[in-house]
C-alpha positions as CSV (number, residue, x, y, z in Angstrom):
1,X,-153.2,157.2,82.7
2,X,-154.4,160.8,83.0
3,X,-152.7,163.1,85.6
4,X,-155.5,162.7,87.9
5,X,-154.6,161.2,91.3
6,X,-158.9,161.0,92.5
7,X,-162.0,160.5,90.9
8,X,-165.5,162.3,91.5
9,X,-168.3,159.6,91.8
10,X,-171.9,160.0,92.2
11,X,-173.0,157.8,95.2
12,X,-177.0,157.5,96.2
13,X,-177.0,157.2,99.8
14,X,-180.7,157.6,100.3
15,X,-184.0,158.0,98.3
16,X,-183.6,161.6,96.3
17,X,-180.2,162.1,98.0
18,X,-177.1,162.2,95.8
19,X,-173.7,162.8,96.9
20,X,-170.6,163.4,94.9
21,X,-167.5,162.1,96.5
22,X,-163.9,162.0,95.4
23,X,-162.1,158.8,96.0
24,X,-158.6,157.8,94.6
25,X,-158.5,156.3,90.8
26,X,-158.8,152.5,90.0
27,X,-156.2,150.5,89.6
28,X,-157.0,147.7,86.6
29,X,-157.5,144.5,87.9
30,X,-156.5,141.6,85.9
31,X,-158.0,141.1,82.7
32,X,-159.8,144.3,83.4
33,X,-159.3,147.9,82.5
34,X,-160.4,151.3,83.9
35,X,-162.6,154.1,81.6
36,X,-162.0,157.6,81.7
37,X,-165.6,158.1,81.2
38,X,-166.8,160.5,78.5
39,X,-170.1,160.1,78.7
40,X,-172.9,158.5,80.9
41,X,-177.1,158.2,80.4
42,X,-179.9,158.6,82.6
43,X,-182.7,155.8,82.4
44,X,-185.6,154.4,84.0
45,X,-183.9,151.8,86.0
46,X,-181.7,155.1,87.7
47,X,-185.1,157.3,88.3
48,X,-186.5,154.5,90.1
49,X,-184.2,154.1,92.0
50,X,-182.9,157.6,93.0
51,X,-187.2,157.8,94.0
52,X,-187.4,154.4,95.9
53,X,-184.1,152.9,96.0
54,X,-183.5,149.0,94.3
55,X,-183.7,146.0,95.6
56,X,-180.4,145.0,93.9
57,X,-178.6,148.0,94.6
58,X,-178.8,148.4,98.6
59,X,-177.6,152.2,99.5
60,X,-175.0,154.3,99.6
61,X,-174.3,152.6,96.2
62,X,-172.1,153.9,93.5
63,X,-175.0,155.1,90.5
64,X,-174.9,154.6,87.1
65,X,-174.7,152.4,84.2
66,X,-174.7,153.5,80.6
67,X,-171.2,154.9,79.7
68,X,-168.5,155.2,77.3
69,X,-165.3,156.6,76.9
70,X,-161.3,156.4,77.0
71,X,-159.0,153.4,78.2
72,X,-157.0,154.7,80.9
73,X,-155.0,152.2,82.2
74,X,-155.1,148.2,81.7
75,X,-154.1,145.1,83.8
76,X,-152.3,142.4,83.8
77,X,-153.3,140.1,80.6
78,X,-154.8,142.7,78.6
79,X,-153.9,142.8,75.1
80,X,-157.0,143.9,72.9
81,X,-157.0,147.2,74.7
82,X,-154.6,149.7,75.4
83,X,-154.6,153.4,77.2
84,X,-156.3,155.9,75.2
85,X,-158.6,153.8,73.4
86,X,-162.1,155.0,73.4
87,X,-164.3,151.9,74.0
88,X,-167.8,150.8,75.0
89,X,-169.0,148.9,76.8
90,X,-172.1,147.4,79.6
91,X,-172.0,146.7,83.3
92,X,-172.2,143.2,83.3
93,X,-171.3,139.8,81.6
94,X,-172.5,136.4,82.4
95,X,-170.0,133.5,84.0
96,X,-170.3,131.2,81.2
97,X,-170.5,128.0,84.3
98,X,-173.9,128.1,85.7
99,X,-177.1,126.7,85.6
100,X,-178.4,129.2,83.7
101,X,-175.4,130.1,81.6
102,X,-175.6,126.1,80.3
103,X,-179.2,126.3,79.0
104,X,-178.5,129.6,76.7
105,X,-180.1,131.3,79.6
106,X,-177.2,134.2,80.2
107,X,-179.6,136.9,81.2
108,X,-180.8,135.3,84.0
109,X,-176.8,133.8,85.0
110,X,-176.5,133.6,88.6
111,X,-173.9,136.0,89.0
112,X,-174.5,138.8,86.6
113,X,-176.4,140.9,89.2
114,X,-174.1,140.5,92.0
115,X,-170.9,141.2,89.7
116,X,-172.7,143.9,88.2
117,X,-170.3,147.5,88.0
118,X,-171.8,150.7,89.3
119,X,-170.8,154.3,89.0
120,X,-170.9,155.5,85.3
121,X,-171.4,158.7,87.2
122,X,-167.6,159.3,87.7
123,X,-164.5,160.3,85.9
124,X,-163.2,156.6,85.7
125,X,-164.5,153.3,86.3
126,X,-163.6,150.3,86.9
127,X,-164.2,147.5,84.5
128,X,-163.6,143.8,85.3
129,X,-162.2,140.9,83.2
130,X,-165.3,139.4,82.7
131,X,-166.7,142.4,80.8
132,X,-164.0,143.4,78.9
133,X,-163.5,139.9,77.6
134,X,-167.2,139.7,76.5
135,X,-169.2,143.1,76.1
136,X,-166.4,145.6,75.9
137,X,-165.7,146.9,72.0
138,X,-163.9,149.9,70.4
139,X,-165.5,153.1,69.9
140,X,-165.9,153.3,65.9
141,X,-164.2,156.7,64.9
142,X,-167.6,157.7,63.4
143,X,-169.4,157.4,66.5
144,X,-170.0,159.9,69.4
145,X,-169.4,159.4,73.0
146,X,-173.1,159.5,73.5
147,X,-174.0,157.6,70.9
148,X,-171.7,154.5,72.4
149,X,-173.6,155.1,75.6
150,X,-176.1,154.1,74.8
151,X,-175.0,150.2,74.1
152,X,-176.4,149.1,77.2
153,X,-180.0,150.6,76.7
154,X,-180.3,149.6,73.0
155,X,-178.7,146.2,74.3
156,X,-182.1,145.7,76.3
157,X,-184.1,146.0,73.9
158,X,-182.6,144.2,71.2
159,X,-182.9,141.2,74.2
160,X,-186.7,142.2,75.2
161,X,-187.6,142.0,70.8
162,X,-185.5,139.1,70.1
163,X,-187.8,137.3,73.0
164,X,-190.9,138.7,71.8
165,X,-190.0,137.6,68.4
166,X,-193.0,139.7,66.5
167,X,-194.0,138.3,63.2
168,X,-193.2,140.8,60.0
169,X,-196.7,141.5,59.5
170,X,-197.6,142.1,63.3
171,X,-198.9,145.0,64.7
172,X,-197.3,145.8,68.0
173,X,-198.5,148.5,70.5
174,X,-196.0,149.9,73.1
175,X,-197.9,151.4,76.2
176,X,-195.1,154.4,77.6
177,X,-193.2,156.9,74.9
178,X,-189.6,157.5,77.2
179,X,-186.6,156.5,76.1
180,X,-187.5,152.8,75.9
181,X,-190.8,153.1,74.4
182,X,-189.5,155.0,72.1
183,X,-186.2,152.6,71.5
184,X,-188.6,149.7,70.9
185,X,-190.6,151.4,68.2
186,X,-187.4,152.6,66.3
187,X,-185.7,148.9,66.4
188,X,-189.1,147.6,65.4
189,X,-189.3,150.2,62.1
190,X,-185.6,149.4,61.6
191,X,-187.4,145.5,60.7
192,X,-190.3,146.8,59.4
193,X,-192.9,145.8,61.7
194,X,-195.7,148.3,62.5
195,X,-195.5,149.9,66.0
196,X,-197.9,152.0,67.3
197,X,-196.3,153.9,70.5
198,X,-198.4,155.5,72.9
199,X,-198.0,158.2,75.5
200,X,-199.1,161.5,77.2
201,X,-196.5,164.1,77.9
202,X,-196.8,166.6,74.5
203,X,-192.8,167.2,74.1
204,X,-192.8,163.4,73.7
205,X,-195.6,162.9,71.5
206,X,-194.0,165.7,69.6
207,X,-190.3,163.4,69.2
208,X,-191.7,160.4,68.6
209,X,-193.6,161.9,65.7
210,X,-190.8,164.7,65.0
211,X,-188.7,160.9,64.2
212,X,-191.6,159.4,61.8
213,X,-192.8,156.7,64.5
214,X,-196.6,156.4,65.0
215,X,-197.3,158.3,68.0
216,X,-201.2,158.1,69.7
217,X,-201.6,160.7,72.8
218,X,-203.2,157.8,75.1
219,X,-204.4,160.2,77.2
220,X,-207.1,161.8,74.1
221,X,-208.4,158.2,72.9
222,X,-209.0,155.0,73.6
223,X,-206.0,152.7,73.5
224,X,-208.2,149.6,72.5
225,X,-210.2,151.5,70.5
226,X,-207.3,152.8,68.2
227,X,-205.6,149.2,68.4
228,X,-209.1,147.8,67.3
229,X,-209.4,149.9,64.4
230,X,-205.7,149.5,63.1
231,X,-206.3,146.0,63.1
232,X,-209.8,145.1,61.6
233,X,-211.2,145.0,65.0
234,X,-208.8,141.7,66.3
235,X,-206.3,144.2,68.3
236,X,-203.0,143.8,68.4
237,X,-200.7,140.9,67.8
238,X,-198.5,142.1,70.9
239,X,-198.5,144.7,73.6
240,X,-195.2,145.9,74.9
241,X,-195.4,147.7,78.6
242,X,-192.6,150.5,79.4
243,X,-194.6,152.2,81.7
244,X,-193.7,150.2,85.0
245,X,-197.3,151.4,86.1
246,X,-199.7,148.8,87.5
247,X,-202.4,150.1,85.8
248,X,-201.0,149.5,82.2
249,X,-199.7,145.7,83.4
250,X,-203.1,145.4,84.1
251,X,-204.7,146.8,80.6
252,X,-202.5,145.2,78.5
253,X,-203.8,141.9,78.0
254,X,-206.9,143.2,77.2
255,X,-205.2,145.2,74.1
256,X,-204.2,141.9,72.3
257,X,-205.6,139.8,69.6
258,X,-206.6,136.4,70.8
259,X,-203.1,134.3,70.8
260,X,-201.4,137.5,71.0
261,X,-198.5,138.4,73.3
262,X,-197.8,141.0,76.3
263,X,-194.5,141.8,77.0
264,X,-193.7,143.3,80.4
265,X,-190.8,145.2,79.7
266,X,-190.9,147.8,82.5
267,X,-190.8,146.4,86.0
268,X,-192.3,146.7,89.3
269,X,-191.5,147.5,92.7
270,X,-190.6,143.9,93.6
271,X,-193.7,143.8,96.1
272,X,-196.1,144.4,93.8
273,X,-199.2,142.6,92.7
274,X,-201.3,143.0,89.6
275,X,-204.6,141.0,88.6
276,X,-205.2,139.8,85.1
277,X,-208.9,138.0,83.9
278,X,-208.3,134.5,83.7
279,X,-210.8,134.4,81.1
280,X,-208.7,136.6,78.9
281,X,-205.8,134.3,78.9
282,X,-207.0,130.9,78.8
283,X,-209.7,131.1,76.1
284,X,-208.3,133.4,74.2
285,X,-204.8,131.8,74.5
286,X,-203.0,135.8,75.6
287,X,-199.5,134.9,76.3
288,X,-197.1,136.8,79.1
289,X,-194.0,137.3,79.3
290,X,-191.4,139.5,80.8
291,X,-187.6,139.9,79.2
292,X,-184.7,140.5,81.8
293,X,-181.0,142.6,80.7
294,X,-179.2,140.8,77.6
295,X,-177.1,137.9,76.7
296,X,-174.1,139.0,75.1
297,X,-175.1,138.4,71.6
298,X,-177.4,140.9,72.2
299,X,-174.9,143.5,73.2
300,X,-173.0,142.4,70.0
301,X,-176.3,143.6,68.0
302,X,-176.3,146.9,69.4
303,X,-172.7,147.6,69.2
304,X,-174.1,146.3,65.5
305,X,-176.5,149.1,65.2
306,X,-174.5,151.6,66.8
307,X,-171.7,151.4,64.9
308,X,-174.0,151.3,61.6
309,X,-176.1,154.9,62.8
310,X,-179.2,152.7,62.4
311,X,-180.9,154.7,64.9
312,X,-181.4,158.9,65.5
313,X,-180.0,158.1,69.3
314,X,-178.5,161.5,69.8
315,X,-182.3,162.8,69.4
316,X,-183.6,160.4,72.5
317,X,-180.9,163.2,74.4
318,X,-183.7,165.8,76.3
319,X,-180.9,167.8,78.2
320,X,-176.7,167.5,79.4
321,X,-175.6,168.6,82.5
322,X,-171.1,167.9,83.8
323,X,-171.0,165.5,86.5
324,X,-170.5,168.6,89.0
325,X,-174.5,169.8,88.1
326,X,-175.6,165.6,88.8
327,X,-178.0,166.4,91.7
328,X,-179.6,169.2,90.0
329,X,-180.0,166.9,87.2
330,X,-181.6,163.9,88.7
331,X,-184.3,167.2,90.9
332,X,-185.6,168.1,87.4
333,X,-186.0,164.3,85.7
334,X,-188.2,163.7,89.5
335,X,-189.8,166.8,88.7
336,X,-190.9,165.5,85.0
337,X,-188.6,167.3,83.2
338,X,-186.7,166.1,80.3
339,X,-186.3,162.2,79.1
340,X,-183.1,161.0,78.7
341,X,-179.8,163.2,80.3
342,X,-176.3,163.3,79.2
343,X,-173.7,163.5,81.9
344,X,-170.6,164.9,81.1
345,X,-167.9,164.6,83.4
């Protein structure tokens, strides 16, 4: 264990309101350990929520959930890790009993969103049994701090393609060019499928292209219209959302080939509605679906790909900021600047 007798956390106590408090360092519960963290992401899921809280997170809560970093101390039981190791890791694992967890359903385990482990935005964290027996790994010496962050991003959507299940010679548009859109259309060229990823801010356009990906400004054509004429005029064989915006749920059945698929990747706040033409999806057979987190085969394909530099992560990284700078941080993503953030504590 480090010399450090308290640990900085970053706790949301109200919409746009982050405070940074010290509190005293973890102890490692049994069959658990606790991180020095290293490094921690920004996401979607976090801007949300530091704009309009969660409904699974009720405030003050501890924020953050992409990390890596160094074992600092281990419990009782614990022999695959030990204090100093770097390691990676997610914030959840399923129970293995329930309902769910029986049908090969793990995602959606009863548990796994009420035993999920918040504050990545720390100096240490606390990391339960559960997860270290099942989505916890070694850092490869190769890999970067930031780079192993990013396991439970990539984990996503590794889980939101493997649903999807695109055939090799599909055509697959993705409506939103952030971190996640543009995650999806790099796992997608790492199999060879086509992806066509659209967006509108220029410094993201610019990226996406900068990293070889097909990049459309939606905001200068037609997204049907340039779907149409990739495709001999069918449209495409699947539309990916990772906007979260109403509007785009609502367009992107109408963007598919008949007995394509839509994929609602991003979510909703949890009391919205959204129309779709019932024509559309009965008589031309459009599918919808919408993947949730990962099982942990999933997180054992992106450790996969990590650990193999399949991707350009460190380039998703827009800006870094120490833990100490975390509320000017999360002011400039709400103020459209920058995509994905580093936090450094």
């Amino acid at each position: 264990m480090s010399g450090l007798t308290s640990s900085r956390v970053a706790v949301l106590v109200a919409p746009k309101r982050i405070e940074l408090r010290e509190e005293g360092v973890p102890a490692a519960p049994p069959g658990g350990i606790v991180v020095r963290v290293r490094a921690a992401l920004t996401d979607g899921t976090d801007l949300k929520t530091y704009r309009r809280g969660h409904p699974k997170m009720p405030m003050p809560t501890r924020f953050g959930h992409e990390f890596s970093g160094d074992v600092a101390s281990v419990g009782a039981g614990v022999t695959a890790f030990a204090p100093g190791d770097p390691v990676m890791c997610v914030h959840t694992a399923p129970c293995g009993e329930c309902f769910w967890c029986r049908h090969a359903q793990q995602e959606l385990c009863e548990s796994v969103m009420p035993a999920m482990i918040l504050g990545a935005y720390s100096d240490y964290i606390e990391v339960p049994a559960r997860i270290v027996r099942q989505n916890c790994f070694h850092k490869p010496d190769g890999v970067t701090y930031t780079e192993a962050a990013f396991l439970e991003p990539l984990a996503c959507v590794v889980h939101s393609l493997a649903l999807l299940a695109p055939a090799p010679d599909a055509t697959v548009a993705i409506l939103g060019n952030g971190g996640f859109g543009i995650l999806h259309a790099l796992l997608l060229r790492e199999a060879g499928i086509a992806a066509v990823l659209f967006g509108r801010r220029p410094e993201r356009l610019a990226l996406a292209r900068d990293l070889g990906l097909d990049s459309v400004d939606g905001s200068a054509s037609s997204i049907a219209q340039v779907l149409l004429e990739r495709t001999g005029g069918r449209g495409a064989d699947a539309a990916i959302d990772c906007t979260g915006s109403e509007a785009m749920w609502e367009l992107a059945p109408s963007l598919v080939r008949r007995g394509g698929c839509v994929s609602f990747f991003a979510g909703l706040p949890g009391e919205a509605r959204v129309s779709f033409l019932a024509a559309r999806l009965h008589y031309d057979e459009v599918r919808l679906m919408a993947p949730f987190h990962f099982t942990p085969a999933d997180v054992r394909r992106a450790y996969e790909l990590i650990a193999a530099h399949a991707l350009p992560l460190p380039r998703l990284i827009s800006h870094a900021y120490p833990l100490a700078e975390i509320v000017e941080a999360f002011a400039k993503l709400d103020a459209g600047e920058g995509m994905k953030v580093l936090i450094e504590p």
